[in-house]
C-alpha positions as CSV (number, residue, x, y, z in Angstrom):
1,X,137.8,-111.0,19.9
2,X,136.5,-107.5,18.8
3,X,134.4,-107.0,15.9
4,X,137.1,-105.1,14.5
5,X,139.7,-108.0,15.0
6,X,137.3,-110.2,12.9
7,X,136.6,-108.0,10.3
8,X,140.8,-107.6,9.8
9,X,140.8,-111.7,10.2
10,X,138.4,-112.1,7.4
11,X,139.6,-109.6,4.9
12,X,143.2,-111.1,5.5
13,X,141.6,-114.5,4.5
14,X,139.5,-113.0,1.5
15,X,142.9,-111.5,0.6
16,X,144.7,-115.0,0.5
17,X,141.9,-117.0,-1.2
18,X,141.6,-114.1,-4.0
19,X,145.2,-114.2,-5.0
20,X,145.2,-118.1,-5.6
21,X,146.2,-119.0,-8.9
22,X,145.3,-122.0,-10.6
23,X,147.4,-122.7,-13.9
24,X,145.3,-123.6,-16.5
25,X,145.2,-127.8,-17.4
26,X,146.5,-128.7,-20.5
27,X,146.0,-132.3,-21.5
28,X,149.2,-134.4,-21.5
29,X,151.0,-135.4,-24.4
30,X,151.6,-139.0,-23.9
31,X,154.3,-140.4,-25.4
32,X,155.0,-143.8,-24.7
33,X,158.0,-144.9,-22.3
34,X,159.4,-147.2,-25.3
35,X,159.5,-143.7,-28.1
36,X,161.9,-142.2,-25.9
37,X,165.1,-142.4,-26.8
38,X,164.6,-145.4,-28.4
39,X,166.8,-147.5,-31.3
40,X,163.2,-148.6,-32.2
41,X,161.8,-145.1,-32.9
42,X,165.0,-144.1,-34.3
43,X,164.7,-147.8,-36.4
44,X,161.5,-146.9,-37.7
45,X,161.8,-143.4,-38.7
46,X,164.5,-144.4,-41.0
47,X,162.3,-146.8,-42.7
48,X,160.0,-143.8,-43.4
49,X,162.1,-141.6,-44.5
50,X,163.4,-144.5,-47.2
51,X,159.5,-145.1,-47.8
52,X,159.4,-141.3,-49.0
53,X,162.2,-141.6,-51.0
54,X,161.3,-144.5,-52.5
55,X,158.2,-143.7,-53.3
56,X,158.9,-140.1,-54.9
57,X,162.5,-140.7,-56.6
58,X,161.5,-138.0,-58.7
59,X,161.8,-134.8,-56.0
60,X,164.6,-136.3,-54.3
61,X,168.1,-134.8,-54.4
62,X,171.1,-136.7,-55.0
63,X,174.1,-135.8,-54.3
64,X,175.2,-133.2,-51.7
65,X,172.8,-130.5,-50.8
66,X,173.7,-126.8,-51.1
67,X,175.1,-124.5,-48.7
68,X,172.1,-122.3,-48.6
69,X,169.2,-124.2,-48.9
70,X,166.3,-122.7,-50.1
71,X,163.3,-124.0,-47.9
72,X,163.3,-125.8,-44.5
73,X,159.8,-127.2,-44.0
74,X,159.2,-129.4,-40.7
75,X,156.1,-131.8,-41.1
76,X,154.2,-133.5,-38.0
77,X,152.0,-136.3,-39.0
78,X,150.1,-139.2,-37.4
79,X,150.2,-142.8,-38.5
80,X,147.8,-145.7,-36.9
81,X,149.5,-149.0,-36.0
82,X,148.9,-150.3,-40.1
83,X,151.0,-147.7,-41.2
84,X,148.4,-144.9,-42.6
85,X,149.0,-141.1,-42.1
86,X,146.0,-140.3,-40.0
87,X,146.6,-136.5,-40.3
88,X,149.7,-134.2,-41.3
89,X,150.3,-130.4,-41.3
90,X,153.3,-128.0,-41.5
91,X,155.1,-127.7,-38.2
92,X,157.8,-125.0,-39.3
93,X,158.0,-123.4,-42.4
94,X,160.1,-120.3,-44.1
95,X,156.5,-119.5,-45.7
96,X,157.9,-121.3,-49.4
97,X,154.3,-122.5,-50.4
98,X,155.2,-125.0,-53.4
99,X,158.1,-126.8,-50.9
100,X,155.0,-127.0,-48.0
101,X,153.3,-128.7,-50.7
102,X,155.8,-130.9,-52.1
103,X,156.7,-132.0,-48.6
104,X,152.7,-133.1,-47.8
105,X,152.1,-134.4,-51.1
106,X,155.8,-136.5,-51.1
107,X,154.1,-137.8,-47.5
108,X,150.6,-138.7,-48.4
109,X,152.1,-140.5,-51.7
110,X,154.3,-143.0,-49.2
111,X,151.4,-143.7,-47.7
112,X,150.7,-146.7,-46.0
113,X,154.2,-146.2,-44.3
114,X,156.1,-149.2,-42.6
115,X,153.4,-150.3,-39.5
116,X,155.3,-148.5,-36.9
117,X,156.2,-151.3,-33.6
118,X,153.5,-152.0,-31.3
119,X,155.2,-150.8,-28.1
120,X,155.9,-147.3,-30.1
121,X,151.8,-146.8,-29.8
122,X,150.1,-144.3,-27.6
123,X,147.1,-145.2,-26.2
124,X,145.3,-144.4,-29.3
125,X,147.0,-147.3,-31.2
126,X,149.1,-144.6,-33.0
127,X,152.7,-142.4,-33.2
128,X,153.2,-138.6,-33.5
129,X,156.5,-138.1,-35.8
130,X,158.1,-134.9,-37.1
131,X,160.5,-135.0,-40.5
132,X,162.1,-131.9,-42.5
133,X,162.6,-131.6,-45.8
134,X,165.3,-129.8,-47.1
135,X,164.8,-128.0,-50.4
136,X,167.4,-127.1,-52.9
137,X,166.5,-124.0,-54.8
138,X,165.5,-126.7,-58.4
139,X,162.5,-128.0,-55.7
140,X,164.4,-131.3,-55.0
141,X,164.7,-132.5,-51.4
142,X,166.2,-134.4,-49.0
143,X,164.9,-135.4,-45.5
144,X,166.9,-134.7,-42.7
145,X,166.9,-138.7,-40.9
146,X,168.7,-139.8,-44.4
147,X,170.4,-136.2,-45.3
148,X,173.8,-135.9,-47.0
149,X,176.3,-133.4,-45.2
150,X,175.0,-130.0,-46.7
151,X,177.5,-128.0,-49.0
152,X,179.7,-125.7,-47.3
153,X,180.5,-122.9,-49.8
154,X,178.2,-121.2,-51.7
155,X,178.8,-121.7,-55.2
């Protein structure tokens, strides 16, 4: 082979091994096999959300909620297998300050919440959930998992 076939052989390879890509890793969620679509998860999230309630009967809404509510905020929070809220942040938000507030302070007050089932647990010995509250515009809320059909006219 000439000299000139090997250089055109090798800058073919160099080619080829420089436009590789390698996605970057991202460490995997793991969720357990049991959490997904599960009457248990869906068991136990409604005994949080009645913790919530029960625990804050104050801020809670009766009745129906109105047609246009006034804040939406999404919470994601972390309990350990005894039922306490490891961490908790807003997920989604409309940017309403006092109902991101309400909505972490109504959570940390429920805590401990119901010890979640063993075969719910990651790894970790613990369960990544989400919940929204839905605000009326007087600062009383509902949570979706126990939510009364909203209003549909605006009154």
């Amino acid at each position: 082979m000439s000299g000139w076939a090997k250089a055109l052989l090798m800058a073919m390879a160099f080619a080829v091994t420089a436009c590789t890509f390698t996605p970057p890793t991202r460490p995997a969620l793991t969720i357990p096999p049991a959490a997904i679509n599960s009457a248990t998860l869906d068991q136990y999230r409604d005994a949080v959300a009645r913790r919530i309630i029960e625990r804050n009967p104050s801020y809670v809404l009766r009745g129906t909620p109105q047609a246009m509510l006034r804040s939406l905020v999404v919470v994601s929070f972390t309990v350990d297998r005894n039922g306490r809220v490891l961490d908790s942040s807003v997920y989604r938000t409309n940017g309403d300050d006092e109902a991101e507030s309400t909505a972490l302070a109504t959570l940390r007050r429920a805590s401990p919440l119901p010890q979640p089932p063993g075969k719910l647990l990651d790894g970790r010995g613990q369960l990544e959930l989400f919940e929204d509250w839905l605000f009326n515009d007087d600062g009383k809320f509902q949570l979706r998992e126990l939510a009364s059909p909203q209003a549909q006219t605006i009154d």
